[in-house]
C-alpha positions as CSV (number, residue, x, y, z in Angstrom):
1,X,-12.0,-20.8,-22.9
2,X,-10.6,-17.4,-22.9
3,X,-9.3,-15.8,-26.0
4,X,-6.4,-13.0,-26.1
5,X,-6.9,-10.8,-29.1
6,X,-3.9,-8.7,-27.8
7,X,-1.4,-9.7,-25.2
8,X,1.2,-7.8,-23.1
9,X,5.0,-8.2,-23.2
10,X,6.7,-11.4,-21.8
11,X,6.5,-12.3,-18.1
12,X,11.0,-12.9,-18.9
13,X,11.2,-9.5,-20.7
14,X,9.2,-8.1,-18.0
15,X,11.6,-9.4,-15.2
16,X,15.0,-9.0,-16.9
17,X,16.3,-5.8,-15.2
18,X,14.8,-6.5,-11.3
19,X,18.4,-8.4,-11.3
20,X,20.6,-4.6,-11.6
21,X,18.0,-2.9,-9.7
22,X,18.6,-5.3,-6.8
23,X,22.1,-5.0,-7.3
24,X,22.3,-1.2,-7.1
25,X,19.7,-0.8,-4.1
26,X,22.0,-3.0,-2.1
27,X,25.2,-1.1,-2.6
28,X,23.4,2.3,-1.8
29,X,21.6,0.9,1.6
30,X,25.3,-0.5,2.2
31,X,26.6,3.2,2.0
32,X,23.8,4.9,3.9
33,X,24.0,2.3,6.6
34,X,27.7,2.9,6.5
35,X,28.1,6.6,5.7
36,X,24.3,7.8,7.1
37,X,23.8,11.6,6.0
38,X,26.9,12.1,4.3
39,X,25.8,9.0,2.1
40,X,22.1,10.5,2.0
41,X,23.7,14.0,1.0
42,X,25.5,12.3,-1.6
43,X,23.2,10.0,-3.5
44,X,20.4,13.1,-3.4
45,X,23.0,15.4,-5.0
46,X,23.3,12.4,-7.5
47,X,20.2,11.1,-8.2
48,X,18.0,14.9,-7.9
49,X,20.6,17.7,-8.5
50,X,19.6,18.5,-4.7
51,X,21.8,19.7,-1.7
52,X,20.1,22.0,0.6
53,X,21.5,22.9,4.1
54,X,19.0,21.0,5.7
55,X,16.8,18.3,4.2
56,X,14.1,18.9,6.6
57,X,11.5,21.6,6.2
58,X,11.2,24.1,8.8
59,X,7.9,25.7,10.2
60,X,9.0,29.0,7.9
61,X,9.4,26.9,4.6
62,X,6.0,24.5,5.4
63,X,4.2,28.5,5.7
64,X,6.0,29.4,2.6
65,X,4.4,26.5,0.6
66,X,0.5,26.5,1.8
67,X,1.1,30.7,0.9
68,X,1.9,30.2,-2.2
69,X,-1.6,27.8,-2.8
70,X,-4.6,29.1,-4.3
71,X,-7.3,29.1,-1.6
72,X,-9.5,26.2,-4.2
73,X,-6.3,23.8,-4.1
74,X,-6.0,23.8,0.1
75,X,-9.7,23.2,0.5
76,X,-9.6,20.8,-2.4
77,X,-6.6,18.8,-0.5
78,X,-9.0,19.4,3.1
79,X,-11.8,17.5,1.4
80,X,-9.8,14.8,0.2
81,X,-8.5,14.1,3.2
82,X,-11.3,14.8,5.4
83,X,-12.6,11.7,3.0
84,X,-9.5,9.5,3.6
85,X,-9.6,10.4,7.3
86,X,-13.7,9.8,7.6
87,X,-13.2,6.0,6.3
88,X,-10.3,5.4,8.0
89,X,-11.8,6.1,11.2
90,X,-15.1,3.9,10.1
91,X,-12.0,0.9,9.7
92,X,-10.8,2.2,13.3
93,X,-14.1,1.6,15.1
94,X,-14.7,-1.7,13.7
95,X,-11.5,-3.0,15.5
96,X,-11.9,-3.2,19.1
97,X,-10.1,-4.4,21.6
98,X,-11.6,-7.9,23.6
99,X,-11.2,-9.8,26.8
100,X,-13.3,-12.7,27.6
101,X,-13.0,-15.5,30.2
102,X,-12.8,-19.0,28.1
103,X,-13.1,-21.3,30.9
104,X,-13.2,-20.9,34.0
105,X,-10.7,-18.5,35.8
106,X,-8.8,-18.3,32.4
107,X,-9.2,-14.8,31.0
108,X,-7.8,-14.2,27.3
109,X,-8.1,-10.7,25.6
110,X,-6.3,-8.3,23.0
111,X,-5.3,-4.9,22.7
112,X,-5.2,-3.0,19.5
113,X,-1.4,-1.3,19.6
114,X,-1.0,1.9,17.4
115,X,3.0,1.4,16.2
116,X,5.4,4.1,17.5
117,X,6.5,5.5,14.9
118,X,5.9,5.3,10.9
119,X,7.7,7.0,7.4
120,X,5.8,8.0,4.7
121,X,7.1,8.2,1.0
122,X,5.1,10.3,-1.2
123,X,6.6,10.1,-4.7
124,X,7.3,13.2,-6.6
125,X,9.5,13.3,-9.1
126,X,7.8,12.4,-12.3
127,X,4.5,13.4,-11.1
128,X,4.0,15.5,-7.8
129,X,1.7,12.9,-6.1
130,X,-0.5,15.0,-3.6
131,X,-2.9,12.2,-2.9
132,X,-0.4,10.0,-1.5
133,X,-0.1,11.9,1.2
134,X,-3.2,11.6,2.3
135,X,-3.3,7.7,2.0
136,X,-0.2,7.1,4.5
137,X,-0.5,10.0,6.5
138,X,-3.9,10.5,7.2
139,X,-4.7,6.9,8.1
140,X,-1.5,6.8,10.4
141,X,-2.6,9.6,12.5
142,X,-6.0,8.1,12.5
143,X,-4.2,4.7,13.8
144,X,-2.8,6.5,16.7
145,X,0.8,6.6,15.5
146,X,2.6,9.3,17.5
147,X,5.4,9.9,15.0
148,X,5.2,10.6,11.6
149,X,8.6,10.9,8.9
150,X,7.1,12.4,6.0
151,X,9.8,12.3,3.3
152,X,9.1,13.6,-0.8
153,X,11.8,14.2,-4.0
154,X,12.4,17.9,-4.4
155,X,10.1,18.8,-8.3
156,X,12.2,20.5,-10.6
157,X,14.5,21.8,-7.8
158,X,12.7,22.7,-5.2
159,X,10.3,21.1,-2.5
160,X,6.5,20.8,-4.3
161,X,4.4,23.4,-2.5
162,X,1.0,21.0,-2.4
163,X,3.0,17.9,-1.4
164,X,4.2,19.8,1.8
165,X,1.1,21.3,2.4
166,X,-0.8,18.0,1.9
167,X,1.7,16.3,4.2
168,X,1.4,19.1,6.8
169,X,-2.7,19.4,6.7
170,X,-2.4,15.3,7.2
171,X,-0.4,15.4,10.6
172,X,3.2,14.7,9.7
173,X,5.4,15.7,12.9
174,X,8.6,15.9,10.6
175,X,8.7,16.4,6.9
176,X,11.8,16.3,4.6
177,X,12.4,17.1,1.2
178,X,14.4,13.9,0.7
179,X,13.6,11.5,-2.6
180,X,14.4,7.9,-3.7
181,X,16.4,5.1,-2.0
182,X,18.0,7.8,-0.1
183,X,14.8,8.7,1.9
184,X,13.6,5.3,2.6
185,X,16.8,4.1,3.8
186,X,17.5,7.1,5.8
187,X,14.3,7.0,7.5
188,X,14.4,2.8,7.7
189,X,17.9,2.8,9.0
190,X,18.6,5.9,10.7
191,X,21.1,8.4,10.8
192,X,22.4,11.0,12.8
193,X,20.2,13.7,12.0
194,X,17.4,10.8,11.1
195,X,15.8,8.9,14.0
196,X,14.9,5.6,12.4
197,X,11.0,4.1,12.1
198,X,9.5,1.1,13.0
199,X,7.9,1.0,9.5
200,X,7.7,2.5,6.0
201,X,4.4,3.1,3.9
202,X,3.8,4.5,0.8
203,X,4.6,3.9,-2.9
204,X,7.4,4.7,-5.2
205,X,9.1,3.5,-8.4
206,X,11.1,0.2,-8.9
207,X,14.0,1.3,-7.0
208,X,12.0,2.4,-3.9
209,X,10.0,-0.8,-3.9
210,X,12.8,-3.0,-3.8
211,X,14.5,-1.1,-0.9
212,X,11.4,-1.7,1.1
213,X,11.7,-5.6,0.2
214,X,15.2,-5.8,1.1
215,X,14.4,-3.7,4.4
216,X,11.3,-5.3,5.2
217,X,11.8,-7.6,8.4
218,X,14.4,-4.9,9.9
219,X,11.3,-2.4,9.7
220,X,7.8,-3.4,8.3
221,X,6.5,-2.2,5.1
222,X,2.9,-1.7,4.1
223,X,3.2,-3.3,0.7
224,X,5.4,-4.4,-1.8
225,X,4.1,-2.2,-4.3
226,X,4.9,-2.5,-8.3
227,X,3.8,-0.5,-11.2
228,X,0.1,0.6,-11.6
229,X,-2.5,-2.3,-12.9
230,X,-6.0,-1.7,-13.9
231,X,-8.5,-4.3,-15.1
232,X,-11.9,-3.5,-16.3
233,X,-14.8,-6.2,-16.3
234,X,-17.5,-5.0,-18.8
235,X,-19.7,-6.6,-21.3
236,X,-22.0,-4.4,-24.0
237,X,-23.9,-2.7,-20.8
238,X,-21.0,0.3,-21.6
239,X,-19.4,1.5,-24.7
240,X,-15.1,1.4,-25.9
241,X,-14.9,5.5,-25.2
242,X,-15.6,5.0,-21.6
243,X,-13.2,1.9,-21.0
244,X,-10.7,3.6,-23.4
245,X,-10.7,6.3,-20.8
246,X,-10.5,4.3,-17.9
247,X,-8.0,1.7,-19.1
248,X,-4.9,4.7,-20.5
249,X,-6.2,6.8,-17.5
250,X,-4.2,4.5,-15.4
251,X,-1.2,3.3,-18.2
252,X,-0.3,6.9,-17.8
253,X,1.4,6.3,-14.0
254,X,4.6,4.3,-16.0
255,X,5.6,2.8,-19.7
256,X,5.5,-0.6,-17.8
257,X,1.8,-0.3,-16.1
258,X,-0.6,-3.7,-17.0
259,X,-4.1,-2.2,-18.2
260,X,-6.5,-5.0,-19.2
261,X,-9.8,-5.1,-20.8
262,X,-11.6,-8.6,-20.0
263,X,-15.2,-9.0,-21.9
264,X,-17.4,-11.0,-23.1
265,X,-18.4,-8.9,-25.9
266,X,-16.2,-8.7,-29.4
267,X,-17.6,-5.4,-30.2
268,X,-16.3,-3.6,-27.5
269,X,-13.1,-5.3,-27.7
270,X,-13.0,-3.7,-31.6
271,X,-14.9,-0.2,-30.4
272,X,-12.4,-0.1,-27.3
273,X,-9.1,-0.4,-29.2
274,X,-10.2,1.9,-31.6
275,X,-11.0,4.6,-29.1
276,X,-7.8,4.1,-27.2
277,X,-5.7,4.8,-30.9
278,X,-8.3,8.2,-31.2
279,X,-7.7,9.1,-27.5
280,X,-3.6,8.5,-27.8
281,X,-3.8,11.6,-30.7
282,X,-4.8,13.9,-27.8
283,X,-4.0,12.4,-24.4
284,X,-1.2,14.9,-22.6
285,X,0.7,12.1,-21.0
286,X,0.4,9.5,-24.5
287,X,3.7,9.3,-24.7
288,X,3.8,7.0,-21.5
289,X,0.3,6.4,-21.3
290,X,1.0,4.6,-25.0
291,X,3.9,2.9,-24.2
292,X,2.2,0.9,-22.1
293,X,-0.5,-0.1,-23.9
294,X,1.3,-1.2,-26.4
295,X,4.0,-2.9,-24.6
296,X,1.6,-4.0,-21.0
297,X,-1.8,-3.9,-22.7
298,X,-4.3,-6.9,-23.2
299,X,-7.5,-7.8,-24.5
300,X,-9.5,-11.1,-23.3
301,X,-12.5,-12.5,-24.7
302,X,-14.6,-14.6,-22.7
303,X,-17.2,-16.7,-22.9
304,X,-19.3,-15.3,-19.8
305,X,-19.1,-13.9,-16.5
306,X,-18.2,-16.8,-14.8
307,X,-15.4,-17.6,-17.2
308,X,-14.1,-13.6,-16.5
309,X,-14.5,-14.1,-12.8
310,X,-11.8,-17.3,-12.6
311,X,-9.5,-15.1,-15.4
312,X,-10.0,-11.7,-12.7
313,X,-8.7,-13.8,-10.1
314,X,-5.8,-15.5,-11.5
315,X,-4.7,-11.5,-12.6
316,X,-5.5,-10.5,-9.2
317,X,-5.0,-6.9,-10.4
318,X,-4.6,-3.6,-8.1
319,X,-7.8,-2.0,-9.6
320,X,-10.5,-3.8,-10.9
321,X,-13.2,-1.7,-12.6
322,X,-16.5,-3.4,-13.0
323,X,-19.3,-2.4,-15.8
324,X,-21.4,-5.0,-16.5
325,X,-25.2,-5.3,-16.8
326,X,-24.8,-7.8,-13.5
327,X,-21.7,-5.2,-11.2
328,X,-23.3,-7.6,-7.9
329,X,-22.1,-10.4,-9.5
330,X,-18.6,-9.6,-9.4
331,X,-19.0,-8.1,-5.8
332,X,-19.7,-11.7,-4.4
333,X,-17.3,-13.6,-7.0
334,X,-14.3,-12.2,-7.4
335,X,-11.7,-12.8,-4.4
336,X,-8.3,-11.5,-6.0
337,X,-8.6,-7.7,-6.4
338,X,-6.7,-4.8,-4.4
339,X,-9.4,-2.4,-4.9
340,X,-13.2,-2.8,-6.6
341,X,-15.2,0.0,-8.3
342,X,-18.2,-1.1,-9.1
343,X,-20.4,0.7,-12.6
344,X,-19.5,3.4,-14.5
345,X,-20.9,5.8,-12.4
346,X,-17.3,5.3,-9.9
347,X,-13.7,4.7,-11.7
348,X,-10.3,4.7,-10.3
349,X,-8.9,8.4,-10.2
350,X,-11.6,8.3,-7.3
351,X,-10.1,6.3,-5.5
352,X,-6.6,7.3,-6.7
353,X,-7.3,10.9,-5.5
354,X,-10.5,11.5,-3.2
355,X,-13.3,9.5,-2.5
356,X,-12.1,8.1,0.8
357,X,-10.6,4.4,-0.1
358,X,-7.1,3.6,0.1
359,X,-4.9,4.1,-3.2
360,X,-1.8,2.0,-1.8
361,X,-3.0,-1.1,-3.1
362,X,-1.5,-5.1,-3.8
363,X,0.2,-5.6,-7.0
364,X,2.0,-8.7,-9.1
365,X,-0.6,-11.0,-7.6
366,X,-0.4,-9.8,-4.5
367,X,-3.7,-9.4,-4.1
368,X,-4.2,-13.3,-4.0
369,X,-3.1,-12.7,0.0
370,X,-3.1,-9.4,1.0
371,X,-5.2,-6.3,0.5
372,X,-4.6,-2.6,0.5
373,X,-3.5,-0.1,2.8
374,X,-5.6,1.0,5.6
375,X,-5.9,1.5,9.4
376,X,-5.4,-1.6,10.0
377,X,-2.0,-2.0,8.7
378,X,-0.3,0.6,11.6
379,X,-1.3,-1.0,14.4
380,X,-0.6,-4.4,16.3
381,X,-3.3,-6.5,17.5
382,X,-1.1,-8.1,20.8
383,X,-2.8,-11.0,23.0
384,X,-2.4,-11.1,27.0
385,X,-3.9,-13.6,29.3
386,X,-4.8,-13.4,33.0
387,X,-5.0,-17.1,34.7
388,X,-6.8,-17.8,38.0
389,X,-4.2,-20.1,40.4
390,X,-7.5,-23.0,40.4
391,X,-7.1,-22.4,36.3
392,X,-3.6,-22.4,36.3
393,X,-3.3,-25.7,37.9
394,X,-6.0,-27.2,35.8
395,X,-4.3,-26.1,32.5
396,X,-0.5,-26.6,33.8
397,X,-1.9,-30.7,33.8
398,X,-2.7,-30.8,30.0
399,X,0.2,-28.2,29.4
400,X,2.6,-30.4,31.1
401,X,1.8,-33.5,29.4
402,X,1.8,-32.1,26.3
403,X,5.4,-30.6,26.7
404,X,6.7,-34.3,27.5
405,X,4.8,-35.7,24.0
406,X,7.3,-33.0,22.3
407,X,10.4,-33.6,24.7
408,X,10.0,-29.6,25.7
409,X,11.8,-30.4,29.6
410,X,11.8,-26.7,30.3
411,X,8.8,-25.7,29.1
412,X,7.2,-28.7,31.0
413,X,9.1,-27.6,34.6
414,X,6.9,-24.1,33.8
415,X,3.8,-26.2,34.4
416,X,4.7,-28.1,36.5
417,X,5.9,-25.6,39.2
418,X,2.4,-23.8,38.9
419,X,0.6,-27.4,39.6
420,X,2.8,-28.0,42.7
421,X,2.1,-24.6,43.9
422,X,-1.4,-24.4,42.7
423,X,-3.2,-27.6,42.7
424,X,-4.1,-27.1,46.0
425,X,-6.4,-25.0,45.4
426,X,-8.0,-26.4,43.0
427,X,-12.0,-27.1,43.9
428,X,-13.4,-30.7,42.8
């Protein structure tokens, strides 16, 4: 049976404010549906000290950003993104549209739909987020979508120069410097200056997540997306620096982000902990990075890998960081994970930042039903069926008599009419 030798804070303590933030993402989607850009104007000037003339970027201020970019840092963002776009586009090939005759003269098929038009948040105001860009952006374009709201916080008073270039370089067709429940509400609902979406992507903080719950049906969402959560799966194949590293390299995103260590070996549950209190001393970002750890942190002893397979799953964590002496094993095990990285070799800043995978992942068990981000996600797969009138007739019979077991008297005049008209020519 699994052992916790440190646990995280209370799933009630961890739950007790979602009531206020409901409460206060309501009232300001109320005002923005009511009020639209004077509401936006207003809650940006409140919330980010920021009231420019016009939220969205023109071609001049987009040039002014990428100019002010070192040479390294564009060609750094190109080959992130030329990753994100080169797996995307792997993910678009594999869907393909299909038509295929099931029975004779009945033809069934589907279309793979690109949607119309998508926003993308890319969060900025605690941490300038470049990579986010790419995750949204990139894959939409590589969907097809035609449109593309690209919407970030001003940073320290002014838009952030790699966010817009980042957001440009992906494909966005409009981008606005536009943070916070403002922007996804503006680009969700519409205003006048704001042509709404047909759905929002991207991540955010607890506010902007529960905007996109409470908006999700009037627009679709990609994700209901909560704070960072890293698990790491190791045994005594890897040491506590290395999971120390990887486990406060992702506590660092928020004071309230789950990072687990589940093992099977004591020792480096004792060398880990040990190395996370020696790497806190020095770590930049400790004082958030700390916070969680000591607040979201836990430590789980197991008896084998089969015993940290069933606990994996009922975390169902965004990241799950594999470094065992038997990585395969997890591979063909584990169902509940939003993203797998499998050996020490690989961690999650890749994915986080550049190696080509997704970073908008399934959190608070989420992952039990949904994965991450990708291609997939911005475009319909829509059915159509072509019937030959022989078929039609044949079909309208069964139709028709199952209609009258479920007392359907319309629906069973819509086959009927086609076996009247039909039947006829029906071959024996």
């Amino acid at each position: 049976m699994a052992v916790w030798l440190k646990k995280g804070i209370s799933a009630e303590d961890d739950a007790a404010d979602v009531a206020e933030i409901r409460s206060v993402v309501e009232d300001i989607l109320a005002d923005i549906e009511k009020s639209g850009d004077k509401a936006v104007r207003s809650l940006s000037k409140r919330f980010d000290k920021w009231n420019p003339k016009d939220f969205k970027l023109s071609k001049a201020e987009i040039e002014d950003c990428m100019k002010s970019l070192s040479k390294q840092v564009i060609d750094d963002i190109k080959f992130a993104q030329a990753q994100v776009r080169n797996f995307a586009q792997i993910q678009r090939d594999a869907l393909r549209d299909v038509e295929v005759e099931t029975m004779p003269g009945v033809v069934l098929g589907h279309k793979n739909i690109p949607i119309n038009s998508v926003g993308c948040y890319v969060p900025g105001g605690k941490y300038p987020l470049v990579a986010s860009a790419h995750m949204s952006i990139v894959t939409a374009k590589v969907a097809g979508v035609k449109r593309i709201i690209a919407c970030a916080p001003p940073y320290k008073g002014s838009p952030h120069p790699a966010i817009v270039t980042a957001m440009h370089l992906a494909g966005a067709t409009e981008i606005y410097a536009l943070g916070g429940v403002q922007a996804i509400g503006a680009m969700a609902l519409g205003t006048a200056s704001i042509k709404p979406v047909d759905m929002i992507a991207g991540p955010g903080n607890a506010f902007v997540a529960e905007a996109k719950r409470q908006l999700s049906g009037r627009v679709g969402i990609d994700l209901f997306a909560g704070p960072t959560e890293t698990l790491i799966i190791a045994d005594d194949a890897v040491d506590g620096e290395i999971c120390a590293t990887d486990l406060l390299g992702q506590a660092e995103h928020g004071p309230n982000s789950p990072a687990i260590l589940l093992t099977t070996s004591r020792r480096l549950t004792e060398d880990t902990v040990k190395q996370i209190e020696k790497q806190l001393l020095v770590l930049s970002t400790a004082d958030i990075a700390g916070q969680a750890w000591k607040n979201y942190g836990q430590v789980i002893l197991c008896k084998d890998n089969a015993e940290m397979v069933k606990e994996a799953d009922r975390i169902a964590s965004e990241h799950v960081q594999v470094m065992t002496k038997n990585n395969d094993y997890f591979l063909n095990n584990l169902t509940n994970y939003g993203a797998l990285f499998l050996g020490p070799e690989t961690n999650v800043s890749y994915g986080d930042k550049v190696i080509g995978t997704n970073h908008t992942l399934p959190t608070r068990k989420a992952a039990r039903y949904t994965g991450g981000l990708w291609v997939g996600k911005f475009i319909k797969t829509c059915t159509y069926q072509r019937v030959k009138p022989e078929a039609s007739a044949m079909v309208g019979e069964y139709c028709s008599r199952l209609c009258d077991v479920e007392g359907f008297a319309g629906h069973k005049a819509q086959a009927d009419i086609r076996v009247r008209r039909y039947g006829h020519k029906r071959v024996a």
